[in-house]
mmCIF file of the N, C-alpha and C atoms, coordinates in Angstrom:
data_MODEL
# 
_entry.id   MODEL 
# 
loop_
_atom_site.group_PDB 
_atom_site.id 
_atom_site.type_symbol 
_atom_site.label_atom_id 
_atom_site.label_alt_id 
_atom_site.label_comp_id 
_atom_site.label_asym_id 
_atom_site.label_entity_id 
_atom_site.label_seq_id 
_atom_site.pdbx_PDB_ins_code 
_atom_site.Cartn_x 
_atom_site.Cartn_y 
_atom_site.Cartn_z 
_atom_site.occupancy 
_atom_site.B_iso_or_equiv 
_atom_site.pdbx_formal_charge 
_atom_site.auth_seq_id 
_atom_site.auth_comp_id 
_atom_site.auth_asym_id 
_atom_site.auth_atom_id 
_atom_site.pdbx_PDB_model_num 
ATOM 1   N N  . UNK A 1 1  ? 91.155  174.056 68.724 1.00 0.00 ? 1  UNK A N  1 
ATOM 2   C CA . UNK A 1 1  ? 91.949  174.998 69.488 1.00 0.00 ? 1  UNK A CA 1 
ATOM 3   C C  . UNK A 1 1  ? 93.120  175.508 68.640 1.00 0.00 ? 1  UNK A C  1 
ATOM 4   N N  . UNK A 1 2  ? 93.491  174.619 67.955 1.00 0.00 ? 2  UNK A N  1 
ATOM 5   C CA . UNK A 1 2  ? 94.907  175.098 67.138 1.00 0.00 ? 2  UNK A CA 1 
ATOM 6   C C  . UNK A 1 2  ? 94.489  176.062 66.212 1.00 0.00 ? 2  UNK A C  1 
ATOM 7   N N  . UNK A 1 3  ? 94.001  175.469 65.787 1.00 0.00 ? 3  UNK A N  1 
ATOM 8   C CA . UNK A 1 3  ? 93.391  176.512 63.900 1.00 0.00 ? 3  UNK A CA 1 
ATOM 9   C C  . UNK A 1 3  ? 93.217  178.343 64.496 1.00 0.00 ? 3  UNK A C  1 
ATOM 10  N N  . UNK A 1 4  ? 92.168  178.097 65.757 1.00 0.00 ? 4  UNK A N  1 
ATOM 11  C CA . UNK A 1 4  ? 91.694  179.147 66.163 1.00 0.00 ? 4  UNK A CA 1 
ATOM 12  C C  . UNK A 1 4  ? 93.289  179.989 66.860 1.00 0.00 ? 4  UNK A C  1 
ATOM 13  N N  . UNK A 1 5  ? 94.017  179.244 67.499 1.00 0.00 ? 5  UNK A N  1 
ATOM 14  C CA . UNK A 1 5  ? 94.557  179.675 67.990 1.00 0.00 ? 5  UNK A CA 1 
ATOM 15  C C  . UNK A 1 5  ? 95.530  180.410 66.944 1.00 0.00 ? 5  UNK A C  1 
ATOM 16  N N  . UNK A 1 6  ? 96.229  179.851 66.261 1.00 0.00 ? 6  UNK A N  1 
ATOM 17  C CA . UNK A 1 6  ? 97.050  180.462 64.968 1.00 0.00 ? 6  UNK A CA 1 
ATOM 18  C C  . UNK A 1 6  ? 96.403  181.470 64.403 1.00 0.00 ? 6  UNK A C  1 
ATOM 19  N N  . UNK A 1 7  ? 94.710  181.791 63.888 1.00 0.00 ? 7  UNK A N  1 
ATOM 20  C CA . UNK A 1 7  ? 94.272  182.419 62.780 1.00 0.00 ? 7  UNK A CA 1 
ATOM 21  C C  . UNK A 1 7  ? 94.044  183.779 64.114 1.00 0.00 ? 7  UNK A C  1 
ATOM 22  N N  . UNK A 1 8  ? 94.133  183.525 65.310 1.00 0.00 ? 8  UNK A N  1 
ATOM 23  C CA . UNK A 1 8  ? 94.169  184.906 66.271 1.00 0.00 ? 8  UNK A CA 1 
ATOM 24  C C  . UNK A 1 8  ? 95.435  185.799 66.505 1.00 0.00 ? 8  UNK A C  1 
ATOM 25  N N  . UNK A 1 9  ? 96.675  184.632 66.322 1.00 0.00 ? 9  UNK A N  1 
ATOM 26  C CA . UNK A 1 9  ? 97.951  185.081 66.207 1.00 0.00 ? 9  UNK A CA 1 
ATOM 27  C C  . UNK A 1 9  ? 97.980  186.354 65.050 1.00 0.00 ? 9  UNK A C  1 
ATOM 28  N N  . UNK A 1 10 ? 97.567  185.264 63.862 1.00 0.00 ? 10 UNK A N  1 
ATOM 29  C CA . UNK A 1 10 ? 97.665  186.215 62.618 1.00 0.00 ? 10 UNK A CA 1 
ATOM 30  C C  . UNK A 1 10 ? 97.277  187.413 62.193 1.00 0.00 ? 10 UNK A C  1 
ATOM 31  N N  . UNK A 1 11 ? 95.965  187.641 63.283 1.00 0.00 ? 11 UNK A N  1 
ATOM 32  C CA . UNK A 1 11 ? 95.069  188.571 63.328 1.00 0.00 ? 11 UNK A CA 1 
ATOM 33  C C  . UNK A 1 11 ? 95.583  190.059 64.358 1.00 0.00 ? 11 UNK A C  1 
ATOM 34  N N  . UNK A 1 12 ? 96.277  189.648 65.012 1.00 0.00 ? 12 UNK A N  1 
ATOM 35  C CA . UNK A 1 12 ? 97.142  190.382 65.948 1.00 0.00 ? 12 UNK A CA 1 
ATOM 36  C C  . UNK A 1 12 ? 96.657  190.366 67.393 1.00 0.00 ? 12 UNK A C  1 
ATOM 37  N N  . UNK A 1 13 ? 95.908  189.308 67.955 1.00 0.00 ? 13 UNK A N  1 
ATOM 38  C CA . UNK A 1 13 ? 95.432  189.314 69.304 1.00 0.00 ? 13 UNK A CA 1 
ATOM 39  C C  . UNK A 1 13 ? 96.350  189.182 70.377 1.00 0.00 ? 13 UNK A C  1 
ATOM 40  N N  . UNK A 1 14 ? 96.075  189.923 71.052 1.00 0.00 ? 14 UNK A N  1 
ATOM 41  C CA . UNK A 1 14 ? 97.019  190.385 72.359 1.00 0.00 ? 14 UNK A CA 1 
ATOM 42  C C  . UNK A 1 14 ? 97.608  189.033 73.256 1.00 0.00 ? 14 UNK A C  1 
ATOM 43  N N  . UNK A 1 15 ? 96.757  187.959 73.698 1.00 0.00 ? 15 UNK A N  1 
ATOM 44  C CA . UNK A 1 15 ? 96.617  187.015 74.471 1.00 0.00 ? 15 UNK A CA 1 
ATOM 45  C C  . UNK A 1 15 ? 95.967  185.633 74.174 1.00 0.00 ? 15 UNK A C  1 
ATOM 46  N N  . UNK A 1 16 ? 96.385  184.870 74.576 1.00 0.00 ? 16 UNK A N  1 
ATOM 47  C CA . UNK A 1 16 ? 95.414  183.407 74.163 1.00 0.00 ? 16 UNK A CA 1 
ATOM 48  C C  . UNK A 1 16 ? 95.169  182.619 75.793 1.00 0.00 ? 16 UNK A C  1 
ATOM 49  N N  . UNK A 1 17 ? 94.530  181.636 75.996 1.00 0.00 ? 17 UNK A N  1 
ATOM 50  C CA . UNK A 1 17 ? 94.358  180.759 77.147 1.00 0.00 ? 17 UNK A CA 1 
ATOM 51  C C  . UNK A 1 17 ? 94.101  179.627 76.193 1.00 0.00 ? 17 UNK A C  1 
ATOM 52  N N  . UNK A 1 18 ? 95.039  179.073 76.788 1.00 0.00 ? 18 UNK A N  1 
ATOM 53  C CA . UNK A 1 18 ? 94.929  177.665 76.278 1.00 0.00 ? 18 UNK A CA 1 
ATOM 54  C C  . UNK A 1 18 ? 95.085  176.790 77.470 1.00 0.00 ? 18 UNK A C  1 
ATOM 55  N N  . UNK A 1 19 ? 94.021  175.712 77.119 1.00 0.00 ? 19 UNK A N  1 
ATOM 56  C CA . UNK A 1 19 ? 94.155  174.364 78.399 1.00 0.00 ? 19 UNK A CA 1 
ATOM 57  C C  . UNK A 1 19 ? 95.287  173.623 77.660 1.00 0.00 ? 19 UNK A C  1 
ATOM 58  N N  . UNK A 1 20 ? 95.840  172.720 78.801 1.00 0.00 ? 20 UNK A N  1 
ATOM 59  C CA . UNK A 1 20 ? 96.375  171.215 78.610 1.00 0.00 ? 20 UNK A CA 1 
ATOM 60  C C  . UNK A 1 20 ? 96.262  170.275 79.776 1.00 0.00 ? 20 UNK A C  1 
ATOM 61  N N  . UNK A 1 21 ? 96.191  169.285 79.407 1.00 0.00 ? 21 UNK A N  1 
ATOM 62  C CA . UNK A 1 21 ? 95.666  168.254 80.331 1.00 0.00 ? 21 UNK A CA 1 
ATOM 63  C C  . UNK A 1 21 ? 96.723  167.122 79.703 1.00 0.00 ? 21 UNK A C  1 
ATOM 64  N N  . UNK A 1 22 ? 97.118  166.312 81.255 1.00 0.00 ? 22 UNK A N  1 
ATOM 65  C CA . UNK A 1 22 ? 97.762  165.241 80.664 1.00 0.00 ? 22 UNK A CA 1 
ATOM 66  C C  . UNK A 1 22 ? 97.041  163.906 80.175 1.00 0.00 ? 22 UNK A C  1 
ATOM 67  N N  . UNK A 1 23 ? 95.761  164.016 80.705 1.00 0.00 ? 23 UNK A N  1 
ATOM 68  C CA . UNK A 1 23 ? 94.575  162.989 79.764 1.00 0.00 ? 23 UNK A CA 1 
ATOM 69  C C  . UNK A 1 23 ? 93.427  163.684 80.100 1.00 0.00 ? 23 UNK A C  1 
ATOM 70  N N  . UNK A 1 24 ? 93.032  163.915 78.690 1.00 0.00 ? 24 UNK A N  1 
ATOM 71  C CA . UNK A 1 24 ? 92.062  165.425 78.436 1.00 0.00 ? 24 UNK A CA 1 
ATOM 72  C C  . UNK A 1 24 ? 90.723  164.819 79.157 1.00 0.00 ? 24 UNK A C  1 
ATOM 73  N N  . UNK A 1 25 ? 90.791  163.262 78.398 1.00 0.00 ? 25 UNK A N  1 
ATOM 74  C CA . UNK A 1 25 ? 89.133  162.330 79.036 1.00 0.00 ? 25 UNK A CA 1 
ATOM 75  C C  . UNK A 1 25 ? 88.653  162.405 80.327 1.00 0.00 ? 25 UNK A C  1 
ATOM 76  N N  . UNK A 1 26 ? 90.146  162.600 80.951 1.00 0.00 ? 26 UNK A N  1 
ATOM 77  C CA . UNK A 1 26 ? 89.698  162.378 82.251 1.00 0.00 ? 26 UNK A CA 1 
ATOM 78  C C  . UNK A 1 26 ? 89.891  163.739 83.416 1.00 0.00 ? 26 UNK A C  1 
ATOM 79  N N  . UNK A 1 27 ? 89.554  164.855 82.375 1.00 0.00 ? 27 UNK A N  1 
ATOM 80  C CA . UNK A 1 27 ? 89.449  166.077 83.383 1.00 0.00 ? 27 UNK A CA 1 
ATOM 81  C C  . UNK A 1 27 ? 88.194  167.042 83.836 1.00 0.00 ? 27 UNK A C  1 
ATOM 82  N N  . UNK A 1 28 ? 88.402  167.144 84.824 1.00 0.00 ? 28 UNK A N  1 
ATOM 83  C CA . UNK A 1 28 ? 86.862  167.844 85.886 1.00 0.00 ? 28 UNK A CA 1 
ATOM 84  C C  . UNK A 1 28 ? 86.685  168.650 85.062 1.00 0.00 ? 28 UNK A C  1 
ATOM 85  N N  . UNK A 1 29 ? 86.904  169.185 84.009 1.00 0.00 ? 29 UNK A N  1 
ATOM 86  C CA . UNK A 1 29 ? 86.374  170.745 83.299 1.00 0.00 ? 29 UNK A CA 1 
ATOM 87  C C  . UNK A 1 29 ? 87.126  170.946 82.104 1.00 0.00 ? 29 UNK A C  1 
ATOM 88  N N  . UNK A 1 30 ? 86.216  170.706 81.262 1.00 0.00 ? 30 UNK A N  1 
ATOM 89  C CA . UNK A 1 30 ? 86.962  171.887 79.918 1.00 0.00 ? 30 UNK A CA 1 
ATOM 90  C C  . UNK A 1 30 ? 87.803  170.265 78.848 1.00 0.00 ? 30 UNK A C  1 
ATOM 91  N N  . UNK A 1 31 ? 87.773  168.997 79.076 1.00 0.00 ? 31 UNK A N  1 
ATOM 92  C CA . UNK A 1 31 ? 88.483  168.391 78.791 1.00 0.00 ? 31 UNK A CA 1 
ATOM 93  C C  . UNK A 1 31 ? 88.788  168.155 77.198 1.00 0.00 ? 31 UNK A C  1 
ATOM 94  N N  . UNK A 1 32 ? 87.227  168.720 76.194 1.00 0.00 ? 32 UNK A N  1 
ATOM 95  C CA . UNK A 1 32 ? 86.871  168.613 74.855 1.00 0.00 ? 32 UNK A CA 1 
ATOM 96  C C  . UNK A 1 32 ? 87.674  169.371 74.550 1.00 0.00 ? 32 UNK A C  1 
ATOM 97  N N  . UNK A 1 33 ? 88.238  170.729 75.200 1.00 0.00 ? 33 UNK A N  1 
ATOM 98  C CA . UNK A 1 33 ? 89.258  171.569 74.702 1.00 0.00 ? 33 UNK A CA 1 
ATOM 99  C C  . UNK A 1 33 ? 90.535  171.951 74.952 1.00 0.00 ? 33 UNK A C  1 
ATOM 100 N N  . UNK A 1 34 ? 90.695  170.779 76.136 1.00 0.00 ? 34 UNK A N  1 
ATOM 101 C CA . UNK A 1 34 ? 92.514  171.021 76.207 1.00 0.00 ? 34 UNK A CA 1 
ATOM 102 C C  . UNK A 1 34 ? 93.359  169.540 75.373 1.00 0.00 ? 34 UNK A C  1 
ATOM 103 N N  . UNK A 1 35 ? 94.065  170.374 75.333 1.00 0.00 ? 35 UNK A N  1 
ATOM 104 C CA . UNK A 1 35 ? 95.352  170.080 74.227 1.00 0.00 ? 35 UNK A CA 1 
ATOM 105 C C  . UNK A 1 35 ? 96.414  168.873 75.670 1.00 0.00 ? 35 UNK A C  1 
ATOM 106 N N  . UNK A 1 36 ? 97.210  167.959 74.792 1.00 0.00 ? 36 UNK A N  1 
ATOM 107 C CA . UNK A 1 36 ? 97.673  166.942 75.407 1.00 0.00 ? 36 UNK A CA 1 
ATOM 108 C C  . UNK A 1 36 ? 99.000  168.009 75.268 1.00 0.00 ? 36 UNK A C  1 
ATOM 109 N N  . UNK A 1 37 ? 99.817  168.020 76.799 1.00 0.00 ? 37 UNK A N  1 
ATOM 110 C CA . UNK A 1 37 ? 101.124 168.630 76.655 1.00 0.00 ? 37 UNK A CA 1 
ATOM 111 C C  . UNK A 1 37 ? 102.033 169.063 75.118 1.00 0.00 ? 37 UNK A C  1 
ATOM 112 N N  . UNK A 1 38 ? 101.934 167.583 74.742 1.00 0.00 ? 38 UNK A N  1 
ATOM 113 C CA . UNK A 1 38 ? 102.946 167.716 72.823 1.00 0.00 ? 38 UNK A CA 1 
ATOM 114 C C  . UNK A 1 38 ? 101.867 168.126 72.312 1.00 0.00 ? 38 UNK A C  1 
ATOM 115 N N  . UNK A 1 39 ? 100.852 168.527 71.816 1.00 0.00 ? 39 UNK A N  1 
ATOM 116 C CA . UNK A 1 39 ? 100.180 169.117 71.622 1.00 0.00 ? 39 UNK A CA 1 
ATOM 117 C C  . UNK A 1 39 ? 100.833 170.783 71.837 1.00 0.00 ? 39 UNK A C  1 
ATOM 118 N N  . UNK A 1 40 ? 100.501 171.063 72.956 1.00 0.00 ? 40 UNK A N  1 
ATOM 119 C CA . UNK A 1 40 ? 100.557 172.195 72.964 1.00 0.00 ? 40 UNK A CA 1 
ATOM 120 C C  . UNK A 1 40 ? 102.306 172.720 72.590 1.00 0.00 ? 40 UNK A C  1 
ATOM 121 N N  . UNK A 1 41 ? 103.130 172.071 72.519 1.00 0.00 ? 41 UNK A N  1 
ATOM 122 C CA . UNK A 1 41 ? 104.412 172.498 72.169 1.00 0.00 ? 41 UNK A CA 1 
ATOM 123 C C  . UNK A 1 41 ? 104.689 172.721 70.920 1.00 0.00 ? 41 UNK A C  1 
ATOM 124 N N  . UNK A 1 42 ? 103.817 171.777 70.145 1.00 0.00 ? 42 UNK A N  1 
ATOM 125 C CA . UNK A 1 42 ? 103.809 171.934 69.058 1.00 0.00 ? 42 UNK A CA 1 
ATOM 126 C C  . UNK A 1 42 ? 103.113 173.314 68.025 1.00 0.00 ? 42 UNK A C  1 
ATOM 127 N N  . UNK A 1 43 ? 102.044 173.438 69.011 1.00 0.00 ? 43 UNK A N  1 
ATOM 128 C CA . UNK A 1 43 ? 100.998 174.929 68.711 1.00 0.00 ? 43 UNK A CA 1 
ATOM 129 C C  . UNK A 1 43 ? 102.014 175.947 68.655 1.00 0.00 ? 43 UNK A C  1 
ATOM 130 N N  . UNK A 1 44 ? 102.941 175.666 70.241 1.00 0.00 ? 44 UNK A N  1 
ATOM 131 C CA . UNK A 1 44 ? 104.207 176.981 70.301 1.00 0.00 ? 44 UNK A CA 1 
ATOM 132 C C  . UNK A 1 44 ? 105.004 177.256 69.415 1.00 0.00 ? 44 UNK A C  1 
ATOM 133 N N  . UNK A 1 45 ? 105.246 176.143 68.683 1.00 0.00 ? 45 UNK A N  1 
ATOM 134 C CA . UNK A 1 45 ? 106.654 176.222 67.869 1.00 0.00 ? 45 UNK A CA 1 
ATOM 135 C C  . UNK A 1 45 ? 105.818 176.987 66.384 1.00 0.00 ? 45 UNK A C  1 
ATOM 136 N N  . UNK A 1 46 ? 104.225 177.106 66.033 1.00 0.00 ? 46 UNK A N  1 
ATOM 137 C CA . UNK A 1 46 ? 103.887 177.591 64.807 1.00 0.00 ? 46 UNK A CA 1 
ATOM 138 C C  . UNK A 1 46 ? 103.084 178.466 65.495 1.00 0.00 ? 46 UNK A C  1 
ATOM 139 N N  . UNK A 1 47 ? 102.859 179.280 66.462 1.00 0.00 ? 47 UNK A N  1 
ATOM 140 C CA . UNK A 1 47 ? 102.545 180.354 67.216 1.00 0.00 ? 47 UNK A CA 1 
ATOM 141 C C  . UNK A 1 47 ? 103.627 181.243 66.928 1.00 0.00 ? 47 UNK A C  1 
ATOM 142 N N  . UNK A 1 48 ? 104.881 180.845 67.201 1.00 0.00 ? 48 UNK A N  1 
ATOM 143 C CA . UNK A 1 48 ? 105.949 181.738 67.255 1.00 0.00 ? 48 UNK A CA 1 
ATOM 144 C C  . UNK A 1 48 ? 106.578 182.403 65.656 1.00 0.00 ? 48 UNK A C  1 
ATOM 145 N N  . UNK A 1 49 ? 106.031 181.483 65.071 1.00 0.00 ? 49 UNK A N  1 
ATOM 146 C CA . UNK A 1 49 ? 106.313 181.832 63.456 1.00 0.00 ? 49 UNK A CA 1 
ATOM 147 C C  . UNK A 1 49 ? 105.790 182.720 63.190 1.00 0.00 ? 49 UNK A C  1 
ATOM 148 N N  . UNK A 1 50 ? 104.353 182.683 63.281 1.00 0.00 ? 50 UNK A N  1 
ATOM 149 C CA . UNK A 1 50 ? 103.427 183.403 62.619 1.00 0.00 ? 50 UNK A CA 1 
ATOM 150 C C  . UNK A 1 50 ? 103.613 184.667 63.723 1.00 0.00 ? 50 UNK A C  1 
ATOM 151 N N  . UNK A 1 51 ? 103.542 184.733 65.002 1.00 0.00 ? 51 UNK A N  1 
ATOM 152 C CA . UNK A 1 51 ? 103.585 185.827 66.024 1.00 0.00 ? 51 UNK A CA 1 
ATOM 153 C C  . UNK A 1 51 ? 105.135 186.592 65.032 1.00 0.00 ? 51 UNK A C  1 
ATOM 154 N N  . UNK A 1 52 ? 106.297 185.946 64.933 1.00 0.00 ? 52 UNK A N  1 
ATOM 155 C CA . UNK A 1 52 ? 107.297 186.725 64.258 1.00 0.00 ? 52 UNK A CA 1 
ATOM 156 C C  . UNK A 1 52 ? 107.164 187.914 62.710 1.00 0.00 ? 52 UNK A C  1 
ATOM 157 N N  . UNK A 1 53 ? 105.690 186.841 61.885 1.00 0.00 ? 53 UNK A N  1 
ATOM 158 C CA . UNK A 1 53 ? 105.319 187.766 61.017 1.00 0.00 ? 53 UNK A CA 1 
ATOM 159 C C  . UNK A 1 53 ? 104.756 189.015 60.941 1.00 0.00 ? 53 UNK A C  1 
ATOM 160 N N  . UNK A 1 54 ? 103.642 188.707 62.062 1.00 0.00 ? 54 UNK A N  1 
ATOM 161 C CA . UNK A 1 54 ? 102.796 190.276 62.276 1.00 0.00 ? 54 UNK A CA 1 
ATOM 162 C C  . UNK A 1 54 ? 103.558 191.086 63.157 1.00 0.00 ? 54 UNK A C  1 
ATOM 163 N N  . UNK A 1 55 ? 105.173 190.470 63.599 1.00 0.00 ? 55 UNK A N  1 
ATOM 164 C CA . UNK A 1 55 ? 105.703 191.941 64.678 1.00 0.00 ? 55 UNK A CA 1 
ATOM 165 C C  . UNK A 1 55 ? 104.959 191.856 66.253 1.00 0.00 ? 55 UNK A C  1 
ATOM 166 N N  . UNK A 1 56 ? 105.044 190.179 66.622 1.00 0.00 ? 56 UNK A N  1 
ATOM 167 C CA . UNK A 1 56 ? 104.374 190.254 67.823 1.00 0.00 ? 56 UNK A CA 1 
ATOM 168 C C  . UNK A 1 56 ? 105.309 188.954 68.890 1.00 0.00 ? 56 UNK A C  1 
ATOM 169 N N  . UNK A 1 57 ? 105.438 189.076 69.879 1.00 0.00 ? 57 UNK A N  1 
ATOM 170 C CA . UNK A 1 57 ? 106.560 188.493 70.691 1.00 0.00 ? 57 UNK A CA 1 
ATOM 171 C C  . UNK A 1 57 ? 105.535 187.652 71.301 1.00 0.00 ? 57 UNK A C  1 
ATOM 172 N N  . UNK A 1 58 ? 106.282 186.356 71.555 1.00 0.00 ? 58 UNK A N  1 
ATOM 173 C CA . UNK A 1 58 ? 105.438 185.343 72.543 1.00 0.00 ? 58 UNK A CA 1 
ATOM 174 C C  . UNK A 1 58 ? 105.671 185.717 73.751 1.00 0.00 ? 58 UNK A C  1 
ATOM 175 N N  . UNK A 1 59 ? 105.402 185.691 74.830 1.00 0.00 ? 59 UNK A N  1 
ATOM 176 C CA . UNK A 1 59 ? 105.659 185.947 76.176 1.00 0.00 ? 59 UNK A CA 1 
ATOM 177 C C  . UNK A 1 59 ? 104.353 184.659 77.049 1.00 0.00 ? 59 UNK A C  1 
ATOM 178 N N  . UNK A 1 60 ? 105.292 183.837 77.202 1.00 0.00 ? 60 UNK A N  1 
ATOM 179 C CA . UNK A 1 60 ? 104.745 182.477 77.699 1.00 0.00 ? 60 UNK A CA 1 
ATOM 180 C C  . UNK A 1 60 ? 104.760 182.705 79.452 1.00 0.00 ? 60 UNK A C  1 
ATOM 181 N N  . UNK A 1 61 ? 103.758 182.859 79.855 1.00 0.00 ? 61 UNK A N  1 
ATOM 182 C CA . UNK A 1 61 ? 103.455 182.530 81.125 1.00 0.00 ? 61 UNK A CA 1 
ATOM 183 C C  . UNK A 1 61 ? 102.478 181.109 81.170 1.00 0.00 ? 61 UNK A C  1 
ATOM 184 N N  . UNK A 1 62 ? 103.155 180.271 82.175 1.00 0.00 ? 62 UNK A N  1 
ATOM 185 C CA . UNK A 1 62 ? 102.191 178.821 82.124 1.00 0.00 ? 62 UNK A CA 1 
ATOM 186 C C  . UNK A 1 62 ? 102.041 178.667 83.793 1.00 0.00 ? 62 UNK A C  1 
ATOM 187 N N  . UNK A 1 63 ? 101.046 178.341 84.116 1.00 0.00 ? 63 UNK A N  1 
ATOM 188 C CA . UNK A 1 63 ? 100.473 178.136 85.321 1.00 0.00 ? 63 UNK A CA 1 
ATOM 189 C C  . UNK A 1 63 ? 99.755  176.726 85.376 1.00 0.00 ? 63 UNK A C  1 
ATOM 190 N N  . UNK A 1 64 ? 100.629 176.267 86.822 1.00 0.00 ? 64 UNK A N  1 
ATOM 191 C CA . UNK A 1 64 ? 99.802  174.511 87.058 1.00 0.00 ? 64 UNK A CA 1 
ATOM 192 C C  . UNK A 1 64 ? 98.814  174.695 88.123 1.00 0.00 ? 64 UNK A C  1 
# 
């Protein structure tokens, strides 16, 4: 999820969906591909780098 997610940043993609789960093992759907909370904060903090290079703004909407 990360790799992909960064090399789409770089690329200039409009949007991402990303899962997180607070224990990925144990979720009804999708669990091989969500990210553990620090996980995903961590994606944000080198999302926002690279989004700053190509001239592109994060705009974080998160839904539980």
């Amino acid at each position: 999820v990360k790799p992909m997610s960064l090399a789409s940043i770089a690329c200039g993609c409009d949007g991402l969906i990303i899962e997180t789960h607070h224990k990925p093992e144990e979720a009804l759907c999708d669990g091989a591909q969500s990210l553990y909370p620090s996980q995903l904060s961590e994606l944000l903090i080198e999302a926002d780098k690279i989004a700053n290079v190509v001239n592109k703004n994060l705009n974080l909407s998160i839904k539980v």
